[in-house]
N, C-alpha and C positions, 0 to 999 in steps of 0.2 A: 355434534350429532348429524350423521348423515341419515336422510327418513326415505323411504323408498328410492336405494338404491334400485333395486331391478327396472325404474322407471325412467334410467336414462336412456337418453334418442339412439344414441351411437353405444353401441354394447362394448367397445374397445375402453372407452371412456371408464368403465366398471371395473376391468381390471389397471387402468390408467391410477386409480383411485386405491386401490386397493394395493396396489403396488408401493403406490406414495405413504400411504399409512401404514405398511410394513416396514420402509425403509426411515422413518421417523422415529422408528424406536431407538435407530443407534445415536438421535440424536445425543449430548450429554448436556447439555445447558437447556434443556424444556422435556418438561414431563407430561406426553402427549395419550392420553387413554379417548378412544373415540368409543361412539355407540351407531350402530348400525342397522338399519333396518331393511328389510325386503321379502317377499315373497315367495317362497323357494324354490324359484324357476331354475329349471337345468342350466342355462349360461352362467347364472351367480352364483351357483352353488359348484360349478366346475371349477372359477375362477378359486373362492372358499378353497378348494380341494387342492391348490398348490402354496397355501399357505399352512406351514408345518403346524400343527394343535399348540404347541407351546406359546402360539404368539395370536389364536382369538380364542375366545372360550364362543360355543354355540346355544343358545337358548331357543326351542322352539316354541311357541305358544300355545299349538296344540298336544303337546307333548307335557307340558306344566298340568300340575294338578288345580283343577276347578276352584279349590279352597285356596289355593295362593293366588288365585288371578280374581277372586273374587276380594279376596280381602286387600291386593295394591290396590283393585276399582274402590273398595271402601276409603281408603285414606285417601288416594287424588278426592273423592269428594266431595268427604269433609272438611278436607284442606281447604277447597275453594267452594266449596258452600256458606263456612265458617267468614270467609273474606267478604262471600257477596255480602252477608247477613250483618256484616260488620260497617259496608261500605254502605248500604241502601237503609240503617239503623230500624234491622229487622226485628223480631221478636227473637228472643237467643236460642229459639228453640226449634224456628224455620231451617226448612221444610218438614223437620218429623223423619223418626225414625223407619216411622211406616215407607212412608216416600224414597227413603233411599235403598232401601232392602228392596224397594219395587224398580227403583233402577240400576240397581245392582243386577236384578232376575232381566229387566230390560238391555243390558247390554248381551245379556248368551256370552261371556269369558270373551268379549272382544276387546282388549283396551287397545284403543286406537288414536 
């Protein structure tokens, strides 16, 4: 996982990057799937624009519907509510449904 690409120093490094992970695909002895993240500033998304579509698929966030980004926010965090409640020998019932529909409405479709 590469996480805020758009946030490196040197913009050459972006397509340096991007380059390298396109030409890892012909590896034949490692099966290499990266995830990618950034903000869709014109330099990263020009660089994007000379890799052919068949080799990234694009996801934009604001473009997902509300109801699927609310419901991956609901599973990260149960996942990891479930763990703390596990870990801290909570009540199995912490935090409450109420509380995570509330921060579910607390994130606004951010998951970050």
């Amino acid at each position: 996982m590469v996480d805020a690409l758009n946030e490196c120093d040197n913009k050459d490094d972006i397509r340096i990057i991007l380059q390298l992970l396109t030409k890892a695909r012909s590896l034949k002895t490692v099966r290499l799937r990266a995830f990618l993240t950034n903000k869709p500033k014109i330099p990263v998304r020009n660089d994007f624009c000379q890799i052919p579509k068949t080799r990234h698929h694009d996801f934009i966030l604001h473009s997902m519907s509300p109801a699927i980004v609310d419901h991956d926010i609901t599973i990260f965090l149960e996942h990891y509510l479930k763990i703390i409640t596990q870990e801290l020998a909570l009540n199995p019932g912490w935090p409450g449904e109420k509380i995570i529909r509330r921060l579910i409405q607390k994130t606004s479709g951010l998951f970050i």
